[in-house]
C-alpha positions as CSV (number, residue, x, y, z in Angstrom):
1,X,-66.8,181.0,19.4
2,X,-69.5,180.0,21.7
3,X,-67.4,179.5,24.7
4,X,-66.1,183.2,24.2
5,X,-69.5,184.2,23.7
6,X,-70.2,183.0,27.5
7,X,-67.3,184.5,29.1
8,X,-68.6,187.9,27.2
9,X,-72.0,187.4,28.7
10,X,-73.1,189.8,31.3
11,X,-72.6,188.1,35.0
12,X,-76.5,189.5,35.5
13,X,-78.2,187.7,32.7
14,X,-80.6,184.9,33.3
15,X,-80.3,181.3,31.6
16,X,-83.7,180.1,30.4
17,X,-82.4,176.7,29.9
18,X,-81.7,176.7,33.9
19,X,-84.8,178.2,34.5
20,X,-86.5,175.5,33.3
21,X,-84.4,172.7,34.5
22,X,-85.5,174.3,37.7
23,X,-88.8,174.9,37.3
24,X,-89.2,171.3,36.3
25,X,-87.8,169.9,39.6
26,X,-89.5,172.2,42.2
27,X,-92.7,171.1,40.8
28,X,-94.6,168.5,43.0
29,X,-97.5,166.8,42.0
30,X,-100.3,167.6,44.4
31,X,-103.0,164.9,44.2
32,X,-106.1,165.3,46.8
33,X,-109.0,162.8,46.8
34,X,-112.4,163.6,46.4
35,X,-112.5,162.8,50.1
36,X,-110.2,165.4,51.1
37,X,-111.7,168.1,49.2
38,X,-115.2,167.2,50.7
39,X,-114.1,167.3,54.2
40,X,-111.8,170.7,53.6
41,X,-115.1,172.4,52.2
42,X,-117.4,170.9,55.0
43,X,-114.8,172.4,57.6
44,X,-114.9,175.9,55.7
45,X,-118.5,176.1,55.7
46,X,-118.8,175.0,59.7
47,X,-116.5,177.2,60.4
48,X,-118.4,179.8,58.8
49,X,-121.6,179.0,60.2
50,X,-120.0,179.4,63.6
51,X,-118.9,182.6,63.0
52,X,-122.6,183.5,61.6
53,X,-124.1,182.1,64.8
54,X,-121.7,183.9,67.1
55,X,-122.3,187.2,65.4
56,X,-126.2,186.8,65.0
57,X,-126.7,185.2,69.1
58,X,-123.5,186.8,71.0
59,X,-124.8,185.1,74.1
60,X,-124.9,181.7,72.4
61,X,-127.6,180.1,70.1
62,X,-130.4,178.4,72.4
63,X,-132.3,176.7,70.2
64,X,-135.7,176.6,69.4
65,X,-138.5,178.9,68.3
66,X,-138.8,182.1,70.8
67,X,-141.6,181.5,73.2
């Protein structure tokens, strides 16, 4: 009975037990060290106060109080 029951099955319908069997494989474990996320974030912020700077001074930031 249950091997006619598959042959009746719609060729469209969606196996959950394959869904998961394949869910379960393309998961990688994705590990970052404190280290990494520290140094990622410090980038992120640089490169955010570069674009600040460049918007703020277009002709380049000089330094220094204005005398």
């Amino acid at each position: 009975m249950h091997r006619s029951s598959v042959l009746r099955r719609h060729p469209y319908t969606i196996d959950i037990s394959s869904l998961r069997e394949a869910n379960g494989r393309n998961e990688v474990p994705r590990k970052k060290c404190l280290t990494q996320i520290a140094l990622q974030s410090a980038r992120q912020a640089w490169c955010k106060t570069q674009d600040l700077l460049a918007f703020f001074f277009p002709q380049g930031y000089r330094g220094g109080p204005a005398k």
